[in-house]
VOPAGU-2260 file (C-alpha; in pm, 1 decimal, decimal comma):
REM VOPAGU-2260
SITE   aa  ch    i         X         Y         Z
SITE  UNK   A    0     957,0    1273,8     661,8
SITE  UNK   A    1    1071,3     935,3     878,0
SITE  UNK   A    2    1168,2     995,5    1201,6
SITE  UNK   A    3    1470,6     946,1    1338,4
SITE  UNK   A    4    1421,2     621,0    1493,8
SITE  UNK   A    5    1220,9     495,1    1170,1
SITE  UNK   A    6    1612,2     593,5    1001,2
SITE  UNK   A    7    1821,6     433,2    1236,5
SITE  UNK   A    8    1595,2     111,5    1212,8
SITE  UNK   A    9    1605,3     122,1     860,9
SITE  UNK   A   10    2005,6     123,7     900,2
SITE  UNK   A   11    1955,5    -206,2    1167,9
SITE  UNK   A   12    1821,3    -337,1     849,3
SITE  UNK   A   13    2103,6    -291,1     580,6
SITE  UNK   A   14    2349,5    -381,4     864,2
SITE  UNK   A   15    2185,5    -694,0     918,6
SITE  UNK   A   16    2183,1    -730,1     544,8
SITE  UNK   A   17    1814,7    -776,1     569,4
SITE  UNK   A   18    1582,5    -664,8     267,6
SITE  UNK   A   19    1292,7    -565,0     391,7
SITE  UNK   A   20    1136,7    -488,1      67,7
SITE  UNK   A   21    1105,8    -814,6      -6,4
SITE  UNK   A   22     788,5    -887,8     155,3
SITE  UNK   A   23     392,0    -858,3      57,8
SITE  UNK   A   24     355,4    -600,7     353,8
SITE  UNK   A   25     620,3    -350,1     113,0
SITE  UNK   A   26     465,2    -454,8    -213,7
SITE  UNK   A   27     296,0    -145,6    -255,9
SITE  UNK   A   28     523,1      82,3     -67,3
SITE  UNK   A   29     638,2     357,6    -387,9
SITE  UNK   A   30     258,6     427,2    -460,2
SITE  UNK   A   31     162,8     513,9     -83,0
SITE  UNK   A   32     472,7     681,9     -60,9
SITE  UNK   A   33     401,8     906,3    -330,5
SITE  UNK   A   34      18,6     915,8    -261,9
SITE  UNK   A   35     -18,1     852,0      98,8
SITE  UNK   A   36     258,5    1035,5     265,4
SITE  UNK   A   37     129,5    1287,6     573,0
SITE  UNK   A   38     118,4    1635,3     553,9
SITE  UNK   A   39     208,1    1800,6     925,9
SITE  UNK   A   40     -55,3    1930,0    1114,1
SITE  UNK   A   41      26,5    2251,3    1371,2
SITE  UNK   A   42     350,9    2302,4    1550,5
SITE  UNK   A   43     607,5    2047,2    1570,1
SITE  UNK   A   44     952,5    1983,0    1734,4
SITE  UNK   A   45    1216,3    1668,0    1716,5
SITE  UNK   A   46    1528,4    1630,4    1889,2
SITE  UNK   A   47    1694,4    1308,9    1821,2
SITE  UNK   A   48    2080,8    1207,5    1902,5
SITE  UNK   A   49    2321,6     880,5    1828,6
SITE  UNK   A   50    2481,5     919,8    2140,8
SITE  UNK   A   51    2677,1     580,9    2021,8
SITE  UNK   A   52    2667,6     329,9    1727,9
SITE  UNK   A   53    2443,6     120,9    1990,9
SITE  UNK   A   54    2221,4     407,5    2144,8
SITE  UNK   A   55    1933,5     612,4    2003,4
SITE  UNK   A   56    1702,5     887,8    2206,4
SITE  UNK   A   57    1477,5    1101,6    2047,9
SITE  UNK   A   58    1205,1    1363,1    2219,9
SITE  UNK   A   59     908,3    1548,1    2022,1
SITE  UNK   A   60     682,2    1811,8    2121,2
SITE  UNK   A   61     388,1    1924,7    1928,5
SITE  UNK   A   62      91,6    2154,4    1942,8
SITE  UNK   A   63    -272,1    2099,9    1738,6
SITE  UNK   A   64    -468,9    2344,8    1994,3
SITE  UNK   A   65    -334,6    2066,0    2316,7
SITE  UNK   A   66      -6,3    2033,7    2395,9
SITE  UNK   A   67     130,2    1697,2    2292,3
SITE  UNK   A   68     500,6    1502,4    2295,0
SITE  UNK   A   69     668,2    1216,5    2303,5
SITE  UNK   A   70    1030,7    1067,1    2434,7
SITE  UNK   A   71    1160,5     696,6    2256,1
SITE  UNK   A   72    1481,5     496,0    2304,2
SITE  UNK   A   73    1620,5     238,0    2050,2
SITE  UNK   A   74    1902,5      -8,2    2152,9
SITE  UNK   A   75    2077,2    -173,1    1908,8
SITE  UNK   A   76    2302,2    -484,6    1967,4
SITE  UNK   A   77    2447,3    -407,5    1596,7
SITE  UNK   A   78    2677,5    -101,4    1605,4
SITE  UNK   A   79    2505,5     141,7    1368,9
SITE  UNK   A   80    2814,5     365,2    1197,6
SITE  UNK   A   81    2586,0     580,9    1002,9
SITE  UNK   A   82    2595,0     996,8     964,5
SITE  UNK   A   83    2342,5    1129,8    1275,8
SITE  UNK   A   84    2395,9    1470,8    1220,5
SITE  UNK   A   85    2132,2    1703,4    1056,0
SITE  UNK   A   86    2346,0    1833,3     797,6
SITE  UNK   A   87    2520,0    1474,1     716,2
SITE  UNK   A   88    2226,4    1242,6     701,2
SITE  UNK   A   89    2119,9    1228,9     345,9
SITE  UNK   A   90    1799,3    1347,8     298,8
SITE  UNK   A   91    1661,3    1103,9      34,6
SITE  UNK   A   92    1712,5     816,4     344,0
SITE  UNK   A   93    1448,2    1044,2     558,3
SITE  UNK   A   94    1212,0    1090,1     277,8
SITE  UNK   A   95    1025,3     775,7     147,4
SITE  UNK   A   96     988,7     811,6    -241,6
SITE  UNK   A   97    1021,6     604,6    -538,1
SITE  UNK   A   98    1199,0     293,8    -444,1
SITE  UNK   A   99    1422,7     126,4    -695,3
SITE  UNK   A  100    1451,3    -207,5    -589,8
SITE  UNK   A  101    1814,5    -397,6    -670,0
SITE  UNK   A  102    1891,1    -756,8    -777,3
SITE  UNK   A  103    1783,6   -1042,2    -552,9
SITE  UNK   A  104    2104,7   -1187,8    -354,8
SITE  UNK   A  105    2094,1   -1504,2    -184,5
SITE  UNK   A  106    2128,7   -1519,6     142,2
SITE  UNK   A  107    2430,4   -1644,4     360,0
SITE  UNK   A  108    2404,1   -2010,5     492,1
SITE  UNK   A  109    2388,9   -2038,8     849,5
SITE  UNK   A  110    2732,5   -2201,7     932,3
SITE  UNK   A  111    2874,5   -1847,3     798,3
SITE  UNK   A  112    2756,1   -1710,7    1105,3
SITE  UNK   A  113    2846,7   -1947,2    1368,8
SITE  UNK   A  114    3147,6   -1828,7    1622,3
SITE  UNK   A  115    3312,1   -2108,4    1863,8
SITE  UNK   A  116    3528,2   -2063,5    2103,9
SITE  UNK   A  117    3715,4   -2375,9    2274,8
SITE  UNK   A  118    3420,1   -2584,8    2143,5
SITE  UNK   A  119    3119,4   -2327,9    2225,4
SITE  UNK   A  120    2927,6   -2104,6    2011,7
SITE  UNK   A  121    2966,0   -1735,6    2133,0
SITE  UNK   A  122    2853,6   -1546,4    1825,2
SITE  UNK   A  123    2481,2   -1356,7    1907,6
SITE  UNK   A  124    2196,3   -1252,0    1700,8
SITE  UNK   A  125    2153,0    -913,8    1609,7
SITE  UNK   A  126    1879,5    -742,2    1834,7
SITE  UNK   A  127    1710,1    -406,8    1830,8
SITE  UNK   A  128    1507,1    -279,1    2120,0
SITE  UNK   A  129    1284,7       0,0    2082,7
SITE  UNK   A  130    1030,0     228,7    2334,8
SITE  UNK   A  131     814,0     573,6    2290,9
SITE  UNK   A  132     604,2     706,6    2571,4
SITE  UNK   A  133     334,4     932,2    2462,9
SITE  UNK   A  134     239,9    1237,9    2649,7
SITE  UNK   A  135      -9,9    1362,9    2808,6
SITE  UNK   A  136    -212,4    1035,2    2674,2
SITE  UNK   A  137      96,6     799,9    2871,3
SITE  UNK   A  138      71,4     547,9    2577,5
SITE  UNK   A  139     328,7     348,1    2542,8
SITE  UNK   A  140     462,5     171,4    2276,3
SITE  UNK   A  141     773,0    -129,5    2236,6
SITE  UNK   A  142     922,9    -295,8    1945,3
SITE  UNK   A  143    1160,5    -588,1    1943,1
SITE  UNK   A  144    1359,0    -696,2    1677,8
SITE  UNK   A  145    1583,9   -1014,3    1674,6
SITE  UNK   A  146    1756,5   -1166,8    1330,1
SITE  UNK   A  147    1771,5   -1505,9    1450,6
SITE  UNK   A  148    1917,6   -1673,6    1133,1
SITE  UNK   A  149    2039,0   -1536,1     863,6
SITE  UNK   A  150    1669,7   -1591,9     677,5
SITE  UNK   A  151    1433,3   -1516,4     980,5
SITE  UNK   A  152    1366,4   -1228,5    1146,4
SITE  UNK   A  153    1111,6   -1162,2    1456,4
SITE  UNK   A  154     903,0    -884,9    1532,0
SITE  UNK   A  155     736,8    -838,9    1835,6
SITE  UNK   A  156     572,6    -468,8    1817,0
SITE  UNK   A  157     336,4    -409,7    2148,4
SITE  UNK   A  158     123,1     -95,1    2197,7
SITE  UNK   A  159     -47,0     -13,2    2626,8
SITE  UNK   A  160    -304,0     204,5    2655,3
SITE  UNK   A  161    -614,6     247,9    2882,6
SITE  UNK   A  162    -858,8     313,7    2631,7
SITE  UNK   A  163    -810,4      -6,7    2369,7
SITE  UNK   A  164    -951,5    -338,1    2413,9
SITE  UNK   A  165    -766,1    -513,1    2749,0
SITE  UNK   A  166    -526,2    -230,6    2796,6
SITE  UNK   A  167    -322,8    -289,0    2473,0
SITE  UNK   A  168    -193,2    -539,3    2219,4
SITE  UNK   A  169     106,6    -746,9    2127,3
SITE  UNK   A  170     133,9    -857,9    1757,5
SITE  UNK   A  171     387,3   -1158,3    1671,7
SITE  UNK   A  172     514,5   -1133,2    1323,0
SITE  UNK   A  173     783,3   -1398,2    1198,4
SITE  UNK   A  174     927,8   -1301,6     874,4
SITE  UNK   A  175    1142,2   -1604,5     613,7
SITE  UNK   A  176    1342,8   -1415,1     317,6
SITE  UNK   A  177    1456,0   -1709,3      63,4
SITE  UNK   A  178    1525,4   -1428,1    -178,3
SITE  UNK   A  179    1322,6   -1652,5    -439,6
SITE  UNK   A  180    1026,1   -1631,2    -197,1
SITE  UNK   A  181     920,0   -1507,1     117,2
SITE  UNK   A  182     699,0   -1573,7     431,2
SITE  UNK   A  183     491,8   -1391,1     723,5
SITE  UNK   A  184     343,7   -1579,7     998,0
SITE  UNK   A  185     156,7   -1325,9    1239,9
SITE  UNK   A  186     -46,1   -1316,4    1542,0
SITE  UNK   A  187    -208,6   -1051,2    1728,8
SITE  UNK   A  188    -345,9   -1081,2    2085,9
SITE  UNK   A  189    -682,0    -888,3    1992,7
SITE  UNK   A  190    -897,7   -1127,5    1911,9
SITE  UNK   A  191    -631,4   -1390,5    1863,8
SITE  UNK   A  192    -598,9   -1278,6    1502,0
SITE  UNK   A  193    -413,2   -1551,5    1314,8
SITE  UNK   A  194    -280,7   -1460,4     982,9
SITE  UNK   A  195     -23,2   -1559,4     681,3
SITE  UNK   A  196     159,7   -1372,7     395,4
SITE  UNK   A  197     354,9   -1450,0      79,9
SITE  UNK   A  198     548,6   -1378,6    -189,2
SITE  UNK   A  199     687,0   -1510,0    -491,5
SITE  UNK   A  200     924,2   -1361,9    -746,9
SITE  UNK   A  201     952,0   -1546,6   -1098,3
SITE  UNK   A  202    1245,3   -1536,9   -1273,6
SITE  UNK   A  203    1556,3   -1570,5   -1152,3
SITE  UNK   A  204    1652,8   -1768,4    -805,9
SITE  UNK   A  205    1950,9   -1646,3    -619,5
SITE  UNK   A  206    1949,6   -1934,9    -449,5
SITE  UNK   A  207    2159,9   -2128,0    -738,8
SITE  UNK   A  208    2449,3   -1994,2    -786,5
SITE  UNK   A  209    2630,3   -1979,4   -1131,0
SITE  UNK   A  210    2965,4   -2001,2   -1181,0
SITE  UNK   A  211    3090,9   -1621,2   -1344,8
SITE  UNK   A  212    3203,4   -1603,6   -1718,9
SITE  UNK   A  213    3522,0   -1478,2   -1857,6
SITE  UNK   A  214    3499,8   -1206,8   -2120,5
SITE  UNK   A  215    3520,2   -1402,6   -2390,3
SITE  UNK   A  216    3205,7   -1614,1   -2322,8
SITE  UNK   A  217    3036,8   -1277,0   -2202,7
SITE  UNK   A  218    3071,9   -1148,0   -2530,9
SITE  UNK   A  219    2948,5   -1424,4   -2720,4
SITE  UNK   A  220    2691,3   -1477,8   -2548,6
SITE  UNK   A  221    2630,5   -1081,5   -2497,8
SITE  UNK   A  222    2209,6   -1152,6   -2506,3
SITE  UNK   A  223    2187,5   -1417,6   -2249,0
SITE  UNK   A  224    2452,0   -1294,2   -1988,4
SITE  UNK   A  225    2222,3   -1014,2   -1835,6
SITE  UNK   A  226    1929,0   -1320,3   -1724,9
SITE  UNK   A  227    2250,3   -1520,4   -1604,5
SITE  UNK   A  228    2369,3   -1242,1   -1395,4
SITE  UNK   A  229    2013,2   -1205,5   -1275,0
SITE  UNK   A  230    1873,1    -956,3   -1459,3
SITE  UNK   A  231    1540,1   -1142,3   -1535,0
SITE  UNK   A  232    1252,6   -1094,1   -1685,1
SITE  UNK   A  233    1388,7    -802,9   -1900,3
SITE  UNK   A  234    1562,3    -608,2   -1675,6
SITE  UNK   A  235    1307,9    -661,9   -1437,6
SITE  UNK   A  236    1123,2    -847,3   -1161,6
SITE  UNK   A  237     774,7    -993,1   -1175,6
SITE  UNK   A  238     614,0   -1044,0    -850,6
SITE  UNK   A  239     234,5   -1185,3    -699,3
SITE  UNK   A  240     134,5   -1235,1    -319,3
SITE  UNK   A  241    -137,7   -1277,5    -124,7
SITE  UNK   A  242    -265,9   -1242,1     253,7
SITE  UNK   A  243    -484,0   -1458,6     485,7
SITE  UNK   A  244    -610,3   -1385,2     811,5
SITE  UNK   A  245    -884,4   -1530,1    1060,2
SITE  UNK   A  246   -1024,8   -1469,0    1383,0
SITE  UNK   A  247   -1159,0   -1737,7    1618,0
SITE  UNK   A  248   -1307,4   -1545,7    1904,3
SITE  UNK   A  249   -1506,2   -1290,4    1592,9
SITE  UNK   A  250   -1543,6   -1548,5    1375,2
SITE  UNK   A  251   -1447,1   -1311,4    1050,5
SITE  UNK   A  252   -1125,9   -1338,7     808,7
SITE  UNK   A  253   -1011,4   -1168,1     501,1
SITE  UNK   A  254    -764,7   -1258,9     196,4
SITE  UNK   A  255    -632,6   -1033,8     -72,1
SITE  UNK   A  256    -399,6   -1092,3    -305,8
SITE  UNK   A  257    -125,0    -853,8    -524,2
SITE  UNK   A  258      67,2    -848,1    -820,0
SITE  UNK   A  259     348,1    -637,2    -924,6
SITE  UNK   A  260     576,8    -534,6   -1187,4
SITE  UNK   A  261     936,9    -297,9   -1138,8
SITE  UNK   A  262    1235,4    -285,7   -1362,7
SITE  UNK   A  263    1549,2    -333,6   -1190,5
SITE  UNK   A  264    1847,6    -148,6   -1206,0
SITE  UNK   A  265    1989,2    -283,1   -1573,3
SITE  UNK   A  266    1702,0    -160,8   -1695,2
SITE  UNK   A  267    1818,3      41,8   -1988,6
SITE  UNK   A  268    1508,8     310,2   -1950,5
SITE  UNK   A  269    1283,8     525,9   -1726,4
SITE  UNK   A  270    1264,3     308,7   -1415,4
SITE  UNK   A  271     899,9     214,2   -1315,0
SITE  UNK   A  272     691,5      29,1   -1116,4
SITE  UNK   A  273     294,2    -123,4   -1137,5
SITE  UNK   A  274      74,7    -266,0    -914,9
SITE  UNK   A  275    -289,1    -445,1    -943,8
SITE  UNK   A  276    -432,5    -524,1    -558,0
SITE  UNK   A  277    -764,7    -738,0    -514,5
SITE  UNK   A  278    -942,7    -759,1    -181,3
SITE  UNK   A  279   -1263,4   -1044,2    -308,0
SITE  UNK   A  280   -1418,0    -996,8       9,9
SITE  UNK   A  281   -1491,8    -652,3      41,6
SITE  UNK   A  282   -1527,8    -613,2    -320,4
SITE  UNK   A  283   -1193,9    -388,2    -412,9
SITE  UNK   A  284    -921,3    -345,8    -690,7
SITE  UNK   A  285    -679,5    -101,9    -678,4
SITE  UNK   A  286    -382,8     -33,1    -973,2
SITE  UNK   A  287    -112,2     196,7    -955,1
SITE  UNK   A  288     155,4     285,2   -1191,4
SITE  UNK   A  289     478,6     538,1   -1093,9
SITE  UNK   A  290     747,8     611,1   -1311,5
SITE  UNK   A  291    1081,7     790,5   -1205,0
SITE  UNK   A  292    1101,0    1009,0   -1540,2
SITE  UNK   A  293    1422,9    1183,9   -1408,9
SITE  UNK   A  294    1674,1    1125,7   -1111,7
SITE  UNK   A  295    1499,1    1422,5    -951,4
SITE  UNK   A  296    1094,1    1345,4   -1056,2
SITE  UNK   A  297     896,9    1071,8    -952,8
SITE  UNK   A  298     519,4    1035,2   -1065,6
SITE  UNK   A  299     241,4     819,8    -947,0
SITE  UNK   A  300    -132,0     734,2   -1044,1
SITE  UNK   A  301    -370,8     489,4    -890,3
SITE  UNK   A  302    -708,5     389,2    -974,7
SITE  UNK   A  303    -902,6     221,1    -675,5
SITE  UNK   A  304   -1316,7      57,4    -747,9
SITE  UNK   A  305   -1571,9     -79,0    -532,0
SITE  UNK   A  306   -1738,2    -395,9    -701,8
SITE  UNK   A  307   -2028,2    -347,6    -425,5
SITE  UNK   A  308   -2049,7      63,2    -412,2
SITE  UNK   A  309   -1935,5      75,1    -768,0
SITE  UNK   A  310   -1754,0     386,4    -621,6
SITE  UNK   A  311   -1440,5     450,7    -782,2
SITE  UNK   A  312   -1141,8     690,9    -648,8
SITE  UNK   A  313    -808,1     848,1    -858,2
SITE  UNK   A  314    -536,9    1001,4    -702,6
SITE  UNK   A  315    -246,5    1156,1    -871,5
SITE  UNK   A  316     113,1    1243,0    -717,8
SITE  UNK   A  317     461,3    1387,1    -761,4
SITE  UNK   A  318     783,8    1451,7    -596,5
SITE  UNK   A  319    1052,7    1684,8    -790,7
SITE  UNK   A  320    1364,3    1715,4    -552,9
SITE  UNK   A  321    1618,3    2009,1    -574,9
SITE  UNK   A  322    1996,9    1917,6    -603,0
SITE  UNK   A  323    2263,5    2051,4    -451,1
SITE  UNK   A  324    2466,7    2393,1    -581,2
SITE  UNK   A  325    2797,3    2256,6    -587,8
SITE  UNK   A  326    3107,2    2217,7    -779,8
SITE  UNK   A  327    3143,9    1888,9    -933,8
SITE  UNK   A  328    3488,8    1923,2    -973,5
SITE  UNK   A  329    3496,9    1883,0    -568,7
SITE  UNK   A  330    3277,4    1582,6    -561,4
SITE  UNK   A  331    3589,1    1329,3    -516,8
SITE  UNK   A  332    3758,7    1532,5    -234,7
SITE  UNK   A  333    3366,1    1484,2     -67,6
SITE  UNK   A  334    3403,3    1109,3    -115,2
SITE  UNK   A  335    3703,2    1105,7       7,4
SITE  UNK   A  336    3654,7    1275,2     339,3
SITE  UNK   A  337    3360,9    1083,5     383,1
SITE  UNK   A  338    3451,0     751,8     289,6
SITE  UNK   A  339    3238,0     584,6     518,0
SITE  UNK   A  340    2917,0     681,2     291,4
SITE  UNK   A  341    3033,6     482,3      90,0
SITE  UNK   A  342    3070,5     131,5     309,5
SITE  UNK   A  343    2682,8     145,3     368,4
SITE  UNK   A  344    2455,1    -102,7     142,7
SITE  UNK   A  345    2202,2     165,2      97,7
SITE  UNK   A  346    2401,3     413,2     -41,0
SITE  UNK   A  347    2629,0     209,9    -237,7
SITE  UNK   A  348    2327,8     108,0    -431,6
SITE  UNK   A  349    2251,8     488,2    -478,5
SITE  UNK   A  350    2613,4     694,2    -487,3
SITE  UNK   A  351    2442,8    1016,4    -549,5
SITE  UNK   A  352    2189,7    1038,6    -243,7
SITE  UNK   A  353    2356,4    1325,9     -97,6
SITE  UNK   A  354    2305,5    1557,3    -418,4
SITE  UNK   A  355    1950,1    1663,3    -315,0
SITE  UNK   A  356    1875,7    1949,8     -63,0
SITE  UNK   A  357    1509,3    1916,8     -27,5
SITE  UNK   A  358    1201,5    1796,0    -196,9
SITE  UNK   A  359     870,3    1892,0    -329,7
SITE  UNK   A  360     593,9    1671,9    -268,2
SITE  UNK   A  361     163,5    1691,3    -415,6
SITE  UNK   A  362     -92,0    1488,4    -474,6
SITE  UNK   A  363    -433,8    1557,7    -591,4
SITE  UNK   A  364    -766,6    1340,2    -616,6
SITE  UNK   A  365   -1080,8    1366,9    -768,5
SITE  UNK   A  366   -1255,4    1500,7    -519,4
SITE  UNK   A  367   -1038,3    1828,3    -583,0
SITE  UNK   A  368    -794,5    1761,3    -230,1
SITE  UNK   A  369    -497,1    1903,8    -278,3
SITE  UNK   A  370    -175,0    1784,7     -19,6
SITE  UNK   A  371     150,3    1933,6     -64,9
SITE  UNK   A  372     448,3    1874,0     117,9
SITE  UNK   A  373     815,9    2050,5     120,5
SITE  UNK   A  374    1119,7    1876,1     315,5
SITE  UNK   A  375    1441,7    2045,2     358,5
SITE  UNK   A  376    1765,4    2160,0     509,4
SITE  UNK   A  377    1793,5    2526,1     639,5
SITE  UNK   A  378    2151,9    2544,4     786,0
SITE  UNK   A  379    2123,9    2260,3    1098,5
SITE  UNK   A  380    1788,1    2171,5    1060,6
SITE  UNK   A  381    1483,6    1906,9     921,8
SITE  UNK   A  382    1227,9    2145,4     808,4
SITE  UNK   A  383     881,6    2008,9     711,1
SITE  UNK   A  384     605,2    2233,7     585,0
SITE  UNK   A  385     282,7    2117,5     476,6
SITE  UNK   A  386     -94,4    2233,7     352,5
SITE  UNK   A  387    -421,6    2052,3     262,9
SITE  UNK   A  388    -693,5    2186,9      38,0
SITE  UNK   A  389    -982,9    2136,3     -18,3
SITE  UNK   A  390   -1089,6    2324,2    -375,9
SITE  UNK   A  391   -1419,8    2246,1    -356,5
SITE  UNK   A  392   -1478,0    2363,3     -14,7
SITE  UNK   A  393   -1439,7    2753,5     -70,4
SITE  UNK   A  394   -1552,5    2839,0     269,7
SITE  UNK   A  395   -1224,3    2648,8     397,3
SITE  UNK   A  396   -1021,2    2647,7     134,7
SITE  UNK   A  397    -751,1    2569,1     385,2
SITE  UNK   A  398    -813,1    2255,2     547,4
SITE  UNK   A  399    -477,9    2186,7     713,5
SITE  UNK   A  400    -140,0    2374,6     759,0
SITE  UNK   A  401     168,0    2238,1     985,1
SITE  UNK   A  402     537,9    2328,8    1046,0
SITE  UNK   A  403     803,3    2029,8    1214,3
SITE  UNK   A  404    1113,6    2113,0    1323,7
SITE  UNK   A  405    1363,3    1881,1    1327,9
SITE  UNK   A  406    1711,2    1836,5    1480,7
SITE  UNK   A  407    1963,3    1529,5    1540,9
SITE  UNK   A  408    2319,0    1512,5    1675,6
């Protein structure tokens, strides 16, 4: 489950009208949340509260044999009018599943966000401020983020702790989203890492706008309307990437580059999504292929090889979420006293997010580990319970079992 800060942040994002999923960093981002996502370990606690639409605090306590916790703040120069209590936040904006990316929009031009005032500018860039102290280790971590046009975002994320390299790090990433295409520039104080990303989607450009037709050119031209309107490719987006990063003081680098393939949300069918990854230097490919079959079941397969090792891995996962026992004779009265669901970009893309109660999540690879995962609401709270096995290892069958707790206001 995200954290509470990793929600509101996501919400600085939609506000900001910033699509974070268009970038190579997130081109991968339904397999590993389907295959990769943690299972807790121990005892765990969260408190979190919205105090205001500006203000976030959040505290965590934990035990894995030592006890551990945590306290973070999050400032926000956008005001963030989004549900912050337990049983209002929608669970399927905590949980990181299958992602169903929309059309591509383009983006607003920068006069449309200039303010003046008696002949000076007095509009500001939306900025997010973010810190978590980590106890008893007294690590501390900081993130800034500034929108400084309506195409560029920075990212400043900076970690201080005793025991790395120089007492911590500060990475720079600067992040373009053209819609058509998009850009990282990065830089990371240890060892003056330099490094570049990209992306390109083929198809349609949302940068040219087209003028929209009446109904009686959009039904005779009924077969060429949906690639006008953006729908390319089919009713879907193709996408390729790569990466390339090099260190001066270690003299070492690395590329990789990505492709992938998602239907979009005119797609008349089963939504899916594929992926082919290829690292040349270290010798890698990695595929993966998840399908929503139904609005509440997601599944996921990837195939990773080694050209050097020749060792191969596959990994299979699933998440089947549980809906809501109401009557759906109410479900307008619900809109209605909560009409500010509905304002929010993320769930007007997605009008049903707040039909699911909880979710099932496993994953299996050939080695025989088993993780599952079950998120949920009992009465106030976040629950999160989670086991790791280990079928081949009959002496611990059990590898891993964990309980967190979870409560915002």
């Amino acid at each position: 489950m995200l954290q509470f800060m990793d929600y509101v942040q996501n919400a600085f994002y939609h506000g900001s009208r910033w699509n974070s999923d268009n970038f190579y960093g997130t081109l991968t981002a339904t397999a590993n949340a389907l295959l990769d996502f943690r299972t807790p370990n121990g005892l765990g606690l969260n408190v979190s509260s919205l105090s205001s639409q500006n203000f976030a605090t959040s505290y965590a306590l934990g035990t894995k044999g030592v006890v551990e916790g945590s306290f973070s703040y999050l400032y926000s120069s956008l005001p963030l009018r989004i549900p912050s209590q337990s049983h209002e936040i929608f669970l399927r904006q905590l949980v990181p599943g299958y992602r169903r990316l929309g059309e591509l929009v383009r983006s607003d031009d920068s006069f449309l966000w200039e303010l003046w005032h008696k002949g000076k500018r007095i509009d500001k860039k939306d900025t997010l401020l973010y810190g978590r102290l980590f106890l008893p280790s007294s690590t501390l971590q900081a993130l800034y983020l500034r929108h400084i046009s309506p195409t560029r975002l920075l990212r400043l994320s900076c970690v201080s702790d005793a025991g790395l390299p120089n007492g911590g790090s500060i990475l720079a990433l600067l992040q373009q989203d053209c819609g058509k295409y998009s850009t990282e520039y990065l830089y990371s104080t240890d060892s003056a890492l330099l490094g570049f990303r990209g992306l390109y989607n083929f198809g349609f450009d949302p940068r040219k706008s087209i003028a929209e037709p009446d109904g009686d050119e959009i039904a005779s031209n009924s077969s060429i309307y949906p690639l006008l309107s953006g729908s390319d490719h089919h009713h879907g987006r193709l996408s390729a990437g790569g990466e390339l990063y090099f260190s001066p003081l270690n003299k070492s680098g690395g590329v990789s580059t990505a492709v992938r393939f998602t239907t979009l949300p005119s797609h008349p069918g089963f939504p899916y999504t594929m992926t082919l990854t290829l690292n040349p230097l270290m010798g890698s490919i990695s595929s993966s292929y998840a399908v929503q079959a139904m609005s509440d079941l997601a599944l996921c397969s990837r195939f990773s090889f080694n050209f050097y090792s020749y060792e191969s891995d596959v990994q299979l996962g699933m998440e089947m979420w549980r809906r809501k026992l109401f009557d759906a004779n109410t479900a307008w009265a619900r809109r209605m006293l909560r009409p500010e669901w509905q304002s929010q970009p993320s769930i007007a893309a997605a009008p049903h997010l707040d039909d699911f109660d909880s979710v099932l999540k496993a994953k299996i690879d050939q080695r025989w580990k088993i993780g599952l995962l079950w998120e949920g609401r009992i009465n106030e709270l976040l629950v999160s319970v989670g086991a790791g096995l280990d079928l081949k290892n009959r002496d611990r069958l059990l590898g891993s079992i964990g309980v967190e707790v979870s409560y915002s206001s």
